[in-house]
Backbone of each chain as ProteinMPNN parsed JSONL, in Angstrom:
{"seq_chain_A": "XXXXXXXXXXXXXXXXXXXXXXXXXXXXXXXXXXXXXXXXXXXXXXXXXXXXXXXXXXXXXXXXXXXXXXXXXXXXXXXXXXXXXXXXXXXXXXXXX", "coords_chain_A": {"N_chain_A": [[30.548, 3.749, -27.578], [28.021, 2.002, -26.051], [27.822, -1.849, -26.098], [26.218, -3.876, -28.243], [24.84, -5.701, -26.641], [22.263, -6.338, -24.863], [21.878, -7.429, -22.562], [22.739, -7.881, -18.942], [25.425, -5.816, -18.459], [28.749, -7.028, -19.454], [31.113, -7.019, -16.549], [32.199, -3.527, -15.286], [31.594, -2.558, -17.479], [30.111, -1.01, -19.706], [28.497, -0.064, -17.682], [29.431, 3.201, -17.57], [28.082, 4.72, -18.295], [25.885, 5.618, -16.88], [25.25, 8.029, -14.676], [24.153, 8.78, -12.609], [21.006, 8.115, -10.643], [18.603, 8.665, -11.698], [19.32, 8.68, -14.18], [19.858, 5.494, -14.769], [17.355, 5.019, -14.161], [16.222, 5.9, -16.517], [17.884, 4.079, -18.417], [16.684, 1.34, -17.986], [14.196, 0.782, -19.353], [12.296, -1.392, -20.658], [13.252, -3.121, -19.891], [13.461, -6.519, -18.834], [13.215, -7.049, -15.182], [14.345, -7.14, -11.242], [11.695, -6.295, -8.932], [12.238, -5.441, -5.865], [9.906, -5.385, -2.807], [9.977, -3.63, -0.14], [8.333, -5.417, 2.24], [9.805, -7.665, 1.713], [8.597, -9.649, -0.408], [8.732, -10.402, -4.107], [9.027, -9.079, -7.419], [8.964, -10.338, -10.5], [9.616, -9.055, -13.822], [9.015, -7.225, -16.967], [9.565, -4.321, -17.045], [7.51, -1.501, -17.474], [7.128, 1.206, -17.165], [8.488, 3.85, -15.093], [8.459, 6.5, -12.305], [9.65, 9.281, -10.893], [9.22, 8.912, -8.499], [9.044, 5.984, -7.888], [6.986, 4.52, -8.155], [5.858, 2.274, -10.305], [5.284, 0.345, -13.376], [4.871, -2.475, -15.037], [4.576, -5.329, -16.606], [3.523, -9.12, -17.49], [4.075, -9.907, -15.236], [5.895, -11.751, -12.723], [4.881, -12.882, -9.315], [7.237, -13.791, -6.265], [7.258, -15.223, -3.376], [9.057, -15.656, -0.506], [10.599, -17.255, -2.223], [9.136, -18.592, -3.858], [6.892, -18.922, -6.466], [3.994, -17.277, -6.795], [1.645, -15.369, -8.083], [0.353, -14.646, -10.984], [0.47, -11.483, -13.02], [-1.207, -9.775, -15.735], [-0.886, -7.126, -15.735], [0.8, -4.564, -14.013], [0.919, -2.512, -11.824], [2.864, -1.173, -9.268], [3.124, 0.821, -6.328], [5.278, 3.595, -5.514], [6.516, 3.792, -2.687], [6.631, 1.374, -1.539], [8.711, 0.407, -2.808], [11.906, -1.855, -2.501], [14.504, -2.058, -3.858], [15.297, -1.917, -7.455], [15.826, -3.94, -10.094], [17.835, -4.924, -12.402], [17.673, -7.879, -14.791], [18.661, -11.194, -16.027], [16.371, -12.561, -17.509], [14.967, -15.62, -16.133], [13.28, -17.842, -17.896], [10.845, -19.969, -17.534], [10.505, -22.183, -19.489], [12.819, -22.373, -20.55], [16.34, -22.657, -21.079]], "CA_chain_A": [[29.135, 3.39, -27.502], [27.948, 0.467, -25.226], [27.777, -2.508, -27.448], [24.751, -4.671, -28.915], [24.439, -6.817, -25.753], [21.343, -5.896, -24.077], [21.894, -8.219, -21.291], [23.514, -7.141, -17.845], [26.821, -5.771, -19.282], [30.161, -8.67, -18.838], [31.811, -6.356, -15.743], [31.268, -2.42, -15.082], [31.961, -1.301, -18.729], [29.055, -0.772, -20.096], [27.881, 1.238, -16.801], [30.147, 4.662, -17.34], [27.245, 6.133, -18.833], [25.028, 5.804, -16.118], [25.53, 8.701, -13.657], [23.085, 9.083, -11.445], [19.996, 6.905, -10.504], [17.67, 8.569, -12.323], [20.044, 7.972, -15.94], [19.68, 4.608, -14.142], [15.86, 4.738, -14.701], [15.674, 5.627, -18.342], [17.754, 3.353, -19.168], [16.331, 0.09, -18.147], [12.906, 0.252, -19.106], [11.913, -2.118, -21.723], [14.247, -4.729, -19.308], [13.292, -7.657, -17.477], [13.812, -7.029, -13.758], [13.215, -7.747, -10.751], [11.199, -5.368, -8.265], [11.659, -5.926, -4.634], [9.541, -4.647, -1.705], [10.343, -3.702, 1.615], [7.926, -6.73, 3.096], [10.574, -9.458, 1.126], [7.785, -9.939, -1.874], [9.884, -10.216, -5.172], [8.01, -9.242, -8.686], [9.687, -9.827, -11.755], [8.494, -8.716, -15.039], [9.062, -6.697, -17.704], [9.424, -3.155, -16.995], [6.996, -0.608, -18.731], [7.634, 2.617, -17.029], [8.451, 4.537, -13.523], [8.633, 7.84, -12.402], [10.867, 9.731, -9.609], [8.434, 8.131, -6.854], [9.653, 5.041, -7.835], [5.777, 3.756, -8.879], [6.297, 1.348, -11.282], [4.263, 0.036, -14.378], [5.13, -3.779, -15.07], [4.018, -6.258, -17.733], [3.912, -9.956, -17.467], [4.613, -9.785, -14.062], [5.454, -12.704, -11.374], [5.226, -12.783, -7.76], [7.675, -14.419, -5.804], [7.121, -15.082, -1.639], [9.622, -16.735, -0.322], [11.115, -17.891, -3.257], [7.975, -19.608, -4.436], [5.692, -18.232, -7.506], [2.563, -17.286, -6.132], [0.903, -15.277, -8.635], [1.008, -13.958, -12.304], [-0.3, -10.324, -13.197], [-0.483, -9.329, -17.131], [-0.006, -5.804, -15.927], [0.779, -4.782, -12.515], [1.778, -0.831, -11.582], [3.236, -1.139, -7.793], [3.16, 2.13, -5.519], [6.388, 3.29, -5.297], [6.955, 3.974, -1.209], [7.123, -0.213, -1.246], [10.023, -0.59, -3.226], [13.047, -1.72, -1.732], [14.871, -1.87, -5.067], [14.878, -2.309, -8.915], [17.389, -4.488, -10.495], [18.006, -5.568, -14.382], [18.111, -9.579, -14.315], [18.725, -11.836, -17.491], [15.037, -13.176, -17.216], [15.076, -16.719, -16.565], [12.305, -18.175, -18.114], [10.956, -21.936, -17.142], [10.587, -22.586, -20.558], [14.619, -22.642, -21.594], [17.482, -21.239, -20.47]], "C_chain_A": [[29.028, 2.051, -26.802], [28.052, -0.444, -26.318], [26.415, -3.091, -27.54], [24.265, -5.355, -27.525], [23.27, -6.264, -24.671], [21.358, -6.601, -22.599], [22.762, -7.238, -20.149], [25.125, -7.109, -18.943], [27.958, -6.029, -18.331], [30.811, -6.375, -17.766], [30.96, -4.854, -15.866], [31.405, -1.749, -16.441], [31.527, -0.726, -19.566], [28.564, 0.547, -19.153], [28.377, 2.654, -16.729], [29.226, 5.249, -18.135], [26.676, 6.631, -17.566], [25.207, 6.856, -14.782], [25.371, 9.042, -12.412], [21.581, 8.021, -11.546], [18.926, 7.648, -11.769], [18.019, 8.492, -14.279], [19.344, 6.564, -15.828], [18.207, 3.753, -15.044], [15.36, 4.645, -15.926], [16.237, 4.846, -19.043], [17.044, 1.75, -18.999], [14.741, -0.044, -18.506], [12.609, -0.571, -20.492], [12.525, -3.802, -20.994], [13.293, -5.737, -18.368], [13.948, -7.107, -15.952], [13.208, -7.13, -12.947], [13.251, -6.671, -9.26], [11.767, -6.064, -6.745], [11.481, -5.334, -3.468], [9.867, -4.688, -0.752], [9.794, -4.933, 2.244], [8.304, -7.776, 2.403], [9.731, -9.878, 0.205], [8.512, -9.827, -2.943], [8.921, -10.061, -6.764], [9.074, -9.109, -9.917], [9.407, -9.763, -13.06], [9.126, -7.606, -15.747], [8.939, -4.784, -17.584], [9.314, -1.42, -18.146], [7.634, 0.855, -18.217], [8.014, 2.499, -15.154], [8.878, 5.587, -13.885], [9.639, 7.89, -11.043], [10.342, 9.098, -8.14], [8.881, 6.488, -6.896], [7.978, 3.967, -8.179], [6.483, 3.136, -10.251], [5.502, 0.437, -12.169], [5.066, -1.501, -15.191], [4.362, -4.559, -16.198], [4.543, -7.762, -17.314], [5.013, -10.218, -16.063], [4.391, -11.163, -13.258], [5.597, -12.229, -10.23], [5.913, -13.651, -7.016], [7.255, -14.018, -4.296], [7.523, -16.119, -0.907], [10.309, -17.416, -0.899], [10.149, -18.96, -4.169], [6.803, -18.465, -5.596], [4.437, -18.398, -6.819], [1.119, -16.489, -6.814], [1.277, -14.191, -9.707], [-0.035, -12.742, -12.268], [0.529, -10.094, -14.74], [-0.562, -7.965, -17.07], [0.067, -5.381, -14.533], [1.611, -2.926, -12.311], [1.589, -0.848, -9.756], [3.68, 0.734, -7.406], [5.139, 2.761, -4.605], [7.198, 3.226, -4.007], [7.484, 2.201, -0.908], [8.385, -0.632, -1.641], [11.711, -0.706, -2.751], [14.208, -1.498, -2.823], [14.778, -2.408, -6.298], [16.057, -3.145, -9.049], [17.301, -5.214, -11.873], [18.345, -7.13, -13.734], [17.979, -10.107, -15.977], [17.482, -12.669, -16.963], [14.828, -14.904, -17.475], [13.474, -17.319, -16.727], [11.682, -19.875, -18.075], [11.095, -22.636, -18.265], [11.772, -22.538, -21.091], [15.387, -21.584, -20.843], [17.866, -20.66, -20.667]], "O_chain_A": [[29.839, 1.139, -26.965], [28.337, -0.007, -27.433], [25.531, -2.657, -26.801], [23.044, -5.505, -27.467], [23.663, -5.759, -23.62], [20.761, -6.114, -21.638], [23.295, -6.158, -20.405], [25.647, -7.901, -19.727], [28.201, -5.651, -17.185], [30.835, -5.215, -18.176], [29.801, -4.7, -16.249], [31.342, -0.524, -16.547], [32.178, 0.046, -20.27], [28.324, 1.692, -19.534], [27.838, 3.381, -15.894], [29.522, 6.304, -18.696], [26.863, 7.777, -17.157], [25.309, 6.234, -13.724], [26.087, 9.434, -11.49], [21.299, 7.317, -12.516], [18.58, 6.946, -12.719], [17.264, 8.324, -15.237], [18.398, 6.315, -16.575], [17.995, 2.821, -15.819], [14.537, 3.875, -16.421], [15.755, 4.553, -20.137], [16.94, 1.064, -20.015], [14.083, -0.931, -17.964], [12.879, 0.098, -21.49], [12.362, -4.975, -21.33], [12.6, -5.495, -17.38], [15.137, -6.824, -15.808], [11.982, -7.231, -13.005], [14.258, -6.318, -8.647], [11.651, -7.283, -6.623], [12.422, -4.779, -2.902], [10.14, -5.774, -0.242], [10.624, -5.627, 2.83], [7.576, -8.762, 2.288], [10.243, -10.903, -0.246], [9.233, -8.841, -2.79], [8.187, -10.988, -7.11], [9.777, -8.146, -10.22], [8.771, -10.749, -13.432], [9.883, -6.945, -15.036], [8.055, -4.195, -18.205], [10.033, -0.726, -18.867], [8.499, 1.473, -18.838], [7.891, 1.593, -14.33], [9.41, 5.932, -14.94], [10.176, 6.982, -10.407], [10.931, 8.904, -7.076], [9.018, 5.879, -5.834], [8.055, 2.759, -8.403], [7.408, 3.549, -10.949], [4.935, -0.423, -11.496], [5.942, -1.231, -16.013], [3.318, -4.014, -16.555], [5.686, -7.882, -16.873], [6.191, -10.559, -15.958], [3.294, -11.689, -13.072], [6.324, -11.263, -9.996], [5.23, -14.67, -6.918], [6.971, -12.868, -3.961], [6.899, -17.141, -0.62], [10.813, -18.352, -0.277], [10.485, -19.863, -4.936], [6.155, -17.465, -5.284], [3.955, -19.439, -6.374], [-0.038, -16.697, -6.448], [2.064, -13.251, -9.595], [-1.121, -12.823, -11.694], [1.716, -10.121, -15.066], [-0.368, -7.36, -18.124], [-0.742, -5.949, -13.799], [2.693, -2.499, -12.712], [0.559, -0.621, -9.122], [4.325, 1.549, -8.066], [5.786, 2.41, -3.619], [8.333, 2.751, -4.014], [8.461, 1.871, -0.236], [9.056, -1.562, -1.195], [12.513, 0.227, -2.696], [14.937, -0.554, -2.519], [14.148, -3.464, -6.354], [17.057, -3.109, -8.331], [16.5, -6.121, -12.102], [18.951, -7.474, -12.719], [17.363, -9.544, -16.882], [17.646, -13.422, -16.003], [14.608, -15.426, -18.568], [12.635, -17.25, -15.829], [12.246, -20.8, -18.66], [11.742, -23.682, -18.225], [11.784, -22.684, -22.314], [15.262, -20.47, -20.335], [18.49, -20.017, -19.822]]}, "seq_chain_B": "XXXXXXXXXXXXXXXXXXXXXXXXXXXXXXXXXXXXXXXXXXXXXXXXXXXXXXXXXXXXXXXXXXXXXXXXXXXXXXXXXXXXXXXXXXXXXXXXX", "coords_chain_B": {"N_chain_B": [[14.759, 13.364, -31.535], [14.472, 11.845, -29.45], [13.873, 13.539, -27.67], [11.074, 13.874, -28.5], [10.212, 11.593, -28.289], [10.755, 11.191, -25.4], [8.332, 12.792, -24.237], [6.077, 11.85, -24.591], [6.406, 9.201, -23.399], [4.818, 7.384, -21.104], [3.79, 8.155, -17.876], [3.921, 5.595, -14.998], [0.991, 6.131, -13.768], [-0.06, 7.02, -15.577], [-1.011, 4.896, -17.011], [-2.694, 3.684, -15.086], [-4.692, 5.445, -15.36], [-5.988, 4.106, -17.873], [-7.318, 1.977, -17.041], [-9.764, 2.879, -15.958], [-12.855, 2.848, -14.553], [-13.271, 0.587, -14.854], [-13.253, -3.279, -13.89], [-10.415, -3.586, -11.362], [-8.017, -4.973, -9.399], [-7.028, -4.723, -6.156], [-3.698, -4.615, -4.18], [-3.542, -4.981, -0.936], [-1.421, -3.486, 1.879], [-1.633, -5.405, 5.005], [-2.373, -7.793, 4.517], [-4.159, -8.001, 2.766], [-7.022, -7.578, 0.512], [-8.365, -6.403, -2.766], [-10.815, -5.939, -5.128], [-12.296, -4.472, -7.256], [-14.573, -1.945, -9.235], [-13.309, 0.984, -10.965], [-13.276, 4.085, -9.933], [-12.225, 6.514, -9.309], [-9.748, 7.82, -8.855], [-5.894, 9.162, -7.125], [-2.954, 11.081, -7.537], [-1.652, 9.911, -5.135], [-2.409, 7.664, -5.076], [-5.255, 7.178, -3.503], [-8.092, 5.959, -3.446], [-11.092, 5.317, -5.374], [-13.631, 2.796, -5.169], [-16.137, 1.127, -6.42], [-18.771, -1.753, -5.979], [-17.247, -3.095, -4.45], [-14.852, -6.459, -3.359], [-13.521, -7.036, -0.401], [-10.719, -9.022, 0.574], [-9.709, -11.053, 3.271], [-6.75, -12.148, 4.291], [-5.265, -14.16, 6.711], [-2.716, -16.325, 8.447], [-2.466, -18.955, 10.127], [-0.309, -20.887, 12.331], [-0.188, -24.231, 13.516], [0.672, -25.621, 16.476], [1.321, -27.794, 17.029], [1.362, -29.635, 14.741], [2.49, -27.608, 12.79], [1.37, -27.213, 10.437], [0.184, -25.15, 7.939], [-2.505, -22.919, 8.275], [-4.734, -21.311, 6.406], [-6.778, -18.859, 6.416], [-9.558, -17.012, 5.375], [-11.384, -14.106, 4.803], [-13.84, -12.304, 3.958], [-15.818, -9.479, 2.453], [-18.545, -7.487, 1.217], [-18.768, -4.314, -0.263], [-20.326, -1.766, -1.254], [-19.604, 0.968, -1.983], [-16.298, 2.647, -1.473], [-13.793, 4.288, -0.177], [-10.488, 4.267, -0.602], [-7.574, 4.827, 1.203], [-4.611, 6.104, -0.116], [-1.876, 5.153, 0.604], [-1.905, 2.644, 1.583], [-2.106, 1.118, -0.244], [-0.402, -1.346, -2.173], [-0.014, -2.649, -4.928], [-1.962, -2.561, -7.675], [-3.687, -3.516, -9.973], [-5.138, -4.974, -13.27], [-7.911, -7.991, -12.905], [-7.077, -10.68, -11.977], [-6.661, -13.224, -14.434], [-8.391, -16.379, -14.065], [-6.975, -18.501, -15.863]], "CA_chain_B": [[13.664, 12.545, -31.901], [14.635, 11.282, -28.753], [13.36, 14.233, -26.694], [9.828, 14.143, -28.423], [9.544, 10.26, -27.955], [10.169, 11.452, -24.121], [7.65, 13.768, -23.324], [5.082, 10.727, -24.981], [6.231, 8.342, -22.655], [3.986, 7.485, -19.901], [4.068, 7.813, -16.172], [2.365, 4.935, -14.337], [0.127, 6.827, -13.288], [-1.247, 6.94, -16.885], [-1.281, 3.582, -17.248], [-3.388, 3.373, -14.381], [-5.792, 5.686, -15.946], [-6.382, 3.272, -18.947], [-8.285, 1.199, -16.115], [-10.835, 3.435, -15.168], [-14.103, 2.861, -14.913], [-13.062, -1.071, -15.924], [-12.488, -3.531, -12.596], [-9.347, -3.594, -10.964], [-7.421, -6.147, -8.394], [-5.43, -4.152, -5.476], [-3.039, -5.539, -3.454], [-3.117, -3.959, 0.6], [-1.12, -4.173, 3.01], [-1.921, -6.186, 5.837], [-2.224, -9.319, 3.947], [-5.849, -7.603, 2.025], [-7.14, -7.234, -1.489], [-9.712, -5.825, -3.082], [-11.452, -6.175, -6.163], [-13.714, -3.329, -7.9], [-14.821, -0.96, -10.489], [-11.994, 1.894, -10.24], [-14.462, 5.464, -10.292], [-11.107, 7.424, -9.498], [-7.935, 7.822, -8.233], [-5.171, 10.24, -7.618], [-1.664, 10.48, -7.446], [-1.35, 9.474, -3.7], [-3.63, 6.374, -5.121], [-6.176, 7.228, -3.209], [-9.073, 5.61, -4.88], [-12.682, 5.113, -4.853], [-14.307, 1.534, -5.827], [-17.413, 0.608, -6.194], [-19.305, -2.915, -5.686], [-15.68, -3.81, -3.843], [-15.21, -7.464, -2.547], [-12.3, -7.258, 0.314], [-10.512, -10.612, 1.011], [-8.494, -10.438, 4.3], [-5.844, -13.5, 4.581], [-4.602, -14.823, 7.996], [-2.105, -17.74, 8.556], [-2.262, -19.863, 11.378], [0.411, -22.361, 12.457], [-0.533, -25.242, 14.624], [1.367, -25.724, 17.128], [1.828, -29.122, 17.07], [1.724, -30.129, 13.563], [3.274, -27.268, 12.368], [0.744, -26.849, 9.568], [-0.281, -23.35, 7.871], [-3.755, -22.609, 8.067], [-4.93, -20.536, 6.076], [-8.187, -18.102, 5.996], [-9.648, -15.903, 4.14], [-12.93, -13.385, 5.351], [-14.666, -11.944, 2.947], [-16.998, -8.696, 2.835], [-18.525, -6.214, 0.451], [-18.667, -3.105, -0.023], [-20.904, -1.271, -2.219], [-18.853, 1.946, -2.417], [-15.242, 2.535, -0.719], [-12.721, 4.825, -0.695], [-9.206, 3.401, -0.505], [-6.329, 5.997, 1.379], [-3.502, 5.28, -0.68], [-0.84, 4.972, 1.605], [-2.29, 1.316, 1.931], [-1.679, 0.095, -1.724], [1.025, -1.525, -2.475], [0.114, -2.828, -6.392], [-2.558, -2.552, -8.932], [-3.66, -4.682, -11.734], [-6.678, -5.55, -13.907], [-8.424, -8.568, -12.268], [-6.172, -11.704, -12.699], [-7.661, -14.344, -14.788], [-7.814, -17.684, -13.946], [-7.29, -18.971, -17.003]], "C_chain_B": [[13.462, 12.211, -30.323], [14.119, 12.282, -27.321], [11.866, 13.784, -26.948], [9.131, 12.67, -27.949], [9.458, 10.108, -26.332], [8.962, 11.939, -23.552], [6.225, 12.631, -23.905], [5.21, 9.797, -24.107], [5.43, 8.324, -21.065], [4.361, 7.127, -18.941], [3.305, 6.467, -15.987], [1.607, 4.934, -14.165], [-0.769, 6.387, -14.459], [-1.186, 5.693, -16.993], [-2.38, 3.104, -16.346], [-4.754, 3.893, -14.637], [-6.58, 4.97, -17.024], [-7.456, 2.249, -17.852], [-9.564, 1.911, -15.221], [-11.849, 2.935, -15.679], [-14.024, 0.783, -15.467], [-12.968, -1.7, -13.631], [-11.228, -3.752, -12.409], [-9.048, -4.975, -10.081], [-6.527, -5.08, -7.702], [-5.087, -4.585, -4.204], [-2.496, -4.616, -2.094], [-1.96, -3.922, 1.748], [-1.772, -4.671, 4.064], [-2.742, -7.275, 5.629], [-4.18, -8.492, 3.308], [-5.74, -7.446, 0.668], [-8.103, -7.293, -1.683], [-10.196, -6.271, -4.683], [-12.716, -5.415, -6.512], [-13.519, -2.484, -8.82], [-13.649, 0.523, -9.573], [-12.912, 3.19, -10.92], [-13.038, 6.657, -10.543], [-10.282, 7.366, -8.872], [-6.782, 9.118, -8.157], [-3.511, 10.361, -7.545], [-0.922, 9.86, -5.75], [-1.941, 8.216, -3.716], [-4.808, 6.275, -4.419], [-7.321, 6.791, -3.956], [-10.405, 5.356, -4.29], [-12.981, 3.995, -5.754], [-15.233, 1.969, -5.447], [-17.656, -0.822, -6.115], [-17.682, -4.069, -5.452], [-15.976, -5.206, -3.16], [-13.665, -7.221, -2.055], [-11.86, -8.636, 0.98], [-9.248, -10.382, 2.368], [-8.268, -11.593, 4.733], [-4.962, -13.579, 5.914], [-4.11, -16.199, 7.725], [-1.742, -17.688, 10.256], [-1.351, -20.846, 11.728], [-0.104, -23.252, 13.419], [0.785, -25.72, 15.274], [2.428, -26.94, 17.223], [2.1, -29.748, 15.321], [2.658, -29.168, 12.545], [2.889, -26.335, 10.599], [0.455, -26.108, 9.063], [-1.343, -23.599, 7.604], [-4.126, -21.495, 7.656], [-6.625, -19.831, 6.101], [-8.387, -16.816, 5.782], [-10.829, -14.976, 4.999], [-12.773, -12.392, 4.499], [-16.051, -10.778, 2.799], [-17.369, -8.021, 0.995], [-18.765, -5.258, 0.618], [-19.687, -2.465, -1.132], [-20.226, 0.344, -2.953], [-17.843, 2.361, -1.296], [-14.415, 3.602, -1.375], [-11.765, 4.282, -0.093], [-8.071, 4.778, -0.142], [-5.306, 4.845, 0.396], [-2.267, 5.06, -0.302], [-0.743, 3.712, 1.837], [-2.222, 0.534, 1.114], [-0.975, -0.395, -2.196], [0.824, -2.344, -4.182], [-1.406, -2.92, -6.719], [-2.758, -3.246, -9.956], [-5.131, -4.969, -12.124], [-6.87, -7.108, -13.011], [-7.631, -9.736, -12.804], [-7.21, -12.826, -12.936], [-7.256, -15.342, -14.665], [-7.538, -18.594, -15.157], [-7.662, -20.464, -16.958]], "O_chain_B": [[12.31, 12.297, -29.895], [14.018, 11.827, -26.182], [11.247, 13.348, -25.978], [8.017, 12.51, -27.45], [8.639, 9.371, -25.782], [8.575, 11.538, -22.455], [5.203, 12.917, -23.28], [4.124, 9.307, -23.799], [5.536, 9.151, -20.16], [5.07, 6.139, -18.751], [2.288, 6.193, -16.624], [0.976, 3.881, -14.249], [-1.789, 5.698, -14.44], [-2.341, 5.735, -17.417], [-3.039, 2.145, -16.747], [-5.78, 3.273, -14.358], [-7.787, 5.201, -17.107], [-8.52, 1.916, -18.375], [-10.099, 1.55, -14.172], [-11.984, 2.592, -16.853], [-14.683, 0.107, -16.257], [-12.77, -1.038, -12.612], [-10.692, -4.21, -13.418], [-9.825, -5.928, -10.122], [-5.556, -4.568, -8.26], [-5.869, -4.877, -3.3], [-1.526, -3.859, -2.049], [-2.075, -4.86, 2.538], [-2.907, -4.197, 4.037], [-3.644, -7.653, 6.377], [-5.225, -8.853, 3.849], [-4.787, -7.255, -0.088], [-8.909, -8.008, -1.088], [-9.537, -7.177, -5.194], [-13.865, -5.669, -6.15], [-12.394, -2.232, -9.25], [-13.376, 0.849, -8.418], [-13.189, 3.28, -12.116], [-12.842, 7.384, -11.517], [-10.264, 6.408, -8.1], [-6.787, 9.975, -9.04], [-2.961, 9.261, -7.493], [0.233, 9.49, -5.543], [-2.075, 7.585, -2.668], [-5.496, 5.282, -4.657], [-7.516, 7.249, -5.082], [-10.733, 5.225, -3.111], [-12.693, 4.073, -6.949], [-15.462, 2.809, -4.576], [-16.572, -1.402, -6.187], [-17.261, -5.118, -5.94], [-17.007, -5.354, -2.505], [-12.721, -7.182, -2.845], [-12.562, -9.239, 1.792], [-8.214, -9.714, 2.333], [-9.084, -12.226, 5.403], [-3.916, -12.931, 5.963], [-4.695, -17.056, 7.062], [-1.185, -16.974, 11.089], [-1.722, -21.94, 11.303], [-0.561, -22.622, 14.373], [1.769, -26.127, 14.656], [3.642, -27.049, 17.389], [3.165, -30.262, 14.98], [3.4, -29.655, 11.692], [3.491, -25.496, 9.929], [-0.054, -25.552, 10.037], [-1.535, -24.453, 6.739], [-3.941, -20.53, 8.397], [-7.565, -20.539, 5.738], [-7.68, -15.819, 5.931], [-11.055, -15.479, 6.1], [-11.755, -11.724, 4.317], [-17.192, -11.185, 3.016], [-16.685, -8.095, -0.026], [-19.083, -4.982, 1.775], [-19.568, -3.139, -2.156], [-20.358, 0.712, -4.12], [-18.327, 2.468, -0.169], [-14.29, 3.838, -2.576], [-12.005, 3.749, 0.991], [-7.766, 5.599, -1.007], [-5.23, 3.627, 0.235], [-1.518, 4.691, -1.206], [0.335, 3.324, 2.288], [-2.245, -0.673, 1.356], [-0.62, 0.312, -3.139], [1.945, -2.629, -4.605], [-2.084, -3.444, -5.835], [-1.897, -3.527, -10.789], [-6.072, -5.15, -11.352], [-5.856, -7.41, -12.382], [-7.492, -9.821, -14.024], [-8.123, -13.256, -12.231], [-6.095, -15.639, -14.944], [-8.212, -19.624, -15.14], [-7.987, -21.051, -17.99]]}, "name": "protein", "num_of_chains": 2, "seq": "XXXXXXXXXXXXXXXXXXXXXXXXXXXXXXXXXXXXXXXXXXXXXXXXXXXXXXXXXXXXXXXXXXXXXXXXXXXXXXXXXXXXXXXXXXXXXXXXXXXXXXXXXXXXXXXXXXXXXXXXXXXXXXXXXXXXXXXXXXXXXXXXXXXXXXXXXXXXXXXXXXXXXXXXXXXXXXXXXXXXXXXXXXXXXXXXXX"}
């Protein structure tokens, strides 16, 4: 069984469940991660749901552009043809590390 | 358990339905965004506002200084339909707090 550590798991040893992308999908949703679109926009936030289109239903969402915060959304569902990819991130938060 | 708590979980999509009939914020390509009452929508996002305000952002550099200029132009709309091919995110209206 994986273990307790919800965070990205230490090396790949955690990942031998994951088979295929769409395992992939069910498991990260409840995770912090971070979206990013084909036009270099970066959103990272809390991920509520997605489906096989790759639409994507977000909570407590930022926008990065450029590497600069540019604007918060407390729920944000992106269209999925934009996304360049998903990715689990240990959510750094400004408030502590 | 774990099947029936699947077939409960929601697409995006439905999440997007929880915003009907409420205003929205959506984010266009080609630097645009809208703002309006969301009448309907479908899974291609296609959508229909009503009393829409479209904000369409241009940056300017100056040549010499190097500066970004930014502007905005500003219309309304009283009723719009939105192809959805052109949407790239969704969200209730962000508050300034």
């Amino acid at each position: 069984m994986n273990g307790g550590g919800g965070g990205s798991g230490s090396g790949g040893g955690g990942s031998g469940s994951v088979k295929t992308p769409t395992d992939f999908l069910k498991l990260i949703r409840g995770r912090p991660v971070v979206v990013k679109l084909n036009s270099g926009v970066d959103y990272r936030g809390i991920l509520a749901c997605l489906d096989g289109y790759m639409n994507i239903a977000m909570e407590q969402t930022e926008e990065y552009v450029n590497g600069q915060l540019k604007n918060k959304y407390g729920d944000a569902f992106i269209r999925g043809n934009n996304v360049l990819y998903i990715s689990t991130s240990k959510r750094t938060l400004a408030d502590g590390a | 358990m774990a099947s029936e708590e699947e077939s409960t979980v929601k697409e995006p999509l439905d999440l997007i339905r929880l915003s009907l009939d409420e205003r929205i914020y959506v984010k266009l390509r080609s630097d645009r965004e809208l703002r309006g009452k969301l009448h309907a929508y479908d899974q291609h996002l296609n959508m229909i506002l009503g009393d829409v305000e479209e904000i369409i952002t241009s940056v300017e550099i100056d040549d010499e200084t190097y500066e970004e200029i930014v502007r905005t132009t500003r219309r309304t709309v009283p009723f719009l339909f939105v192809r959805g091919d052109g949407v790239i995110l969704v969200s209730p209206p962000l508050r300034t707090a």
